[in-house]
N, C-alpha and C positions, 0 to 999 in steps of 0.2 A: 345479249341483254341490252335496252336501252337505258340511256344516262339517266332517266329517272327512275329507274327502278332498282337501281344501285344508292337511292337517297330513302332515307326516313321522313325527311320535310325537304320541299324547295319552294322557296318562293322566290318572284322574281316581277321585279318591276312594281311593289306593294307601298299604296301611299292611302295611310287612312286619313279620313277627317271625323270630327265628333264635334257637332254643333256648333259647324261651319270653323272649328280649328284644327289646325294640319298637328296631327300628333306623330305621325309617322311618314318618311319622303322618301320614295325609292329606296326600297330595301330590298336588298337581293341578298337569303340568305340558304345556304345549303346543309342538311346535318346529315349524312353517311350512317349508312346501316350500322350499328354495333359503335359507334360514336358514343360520349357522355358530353354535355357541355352544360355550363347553367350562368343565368344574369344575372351581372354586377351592373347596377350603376343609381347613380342619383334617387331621388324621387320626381317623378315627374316627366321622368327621360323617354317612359315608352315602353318601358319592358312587360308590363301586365296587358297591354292592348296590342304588342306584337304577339301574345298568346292568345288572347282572345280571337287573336286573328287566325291564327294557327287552329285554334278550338273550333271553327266557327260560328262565333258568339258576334265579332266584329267582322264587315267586309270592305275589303279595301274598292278605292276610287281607281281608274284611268285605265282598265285592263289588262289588271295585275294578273298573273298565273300563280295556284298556290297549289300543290300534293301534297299528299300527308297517305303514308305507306303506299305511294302510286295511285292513290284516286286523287283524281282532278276536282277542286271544287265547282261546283257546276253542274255538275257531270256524275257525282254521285250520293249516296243518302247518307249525310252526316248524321244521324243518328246511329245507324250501322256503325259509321266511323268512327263515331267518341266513345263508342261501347269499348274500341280495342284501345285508345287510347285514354289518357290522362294527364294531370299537370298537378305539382303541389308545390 
């Protein structure tokens, strides 16, 4: 099995900007099959545009790598892809 196919999301090396301001810097994050995790923090910190990013709604700058259930974005029809997943 490859390392990414043992993950639910990976991203890695992920820096968004939104109307030329840096809302997220290098983010390298990993979530494991059958994992739960959920976001705590501030307003304003990033947590809803690190999902957008995730969604692909938002795309990150500097050529970041992101999967989500082992497709690559890039690489595959996020359409397809947001059908099996979700976020609330």
């Amino acid at each position: 099995m490859r390392k990414e196919e043992g993950s639910a999301i990976e991203v890695r090396g992920a820096t968004v900007e939104l109307e030329g301001c840096r809302i997220l810097s290098d983010i390298n994050w990993r979530v494991h099959k059958g994992e739960n995790w959920f976001m705590l923090g501030a307003n304003g910190a990033g947590k809803t545009t690190l999902m957008k990013m995730i969604m692909g709604f938002v795309w990150p700058v500097y050529g970041a790598e992101i999967r989500v259930l082992g497709m690559k974005y890039g690489e595959c029809d996020l359409c397809e892809l947001r059908r099996k997943i979700a976020w609330m």
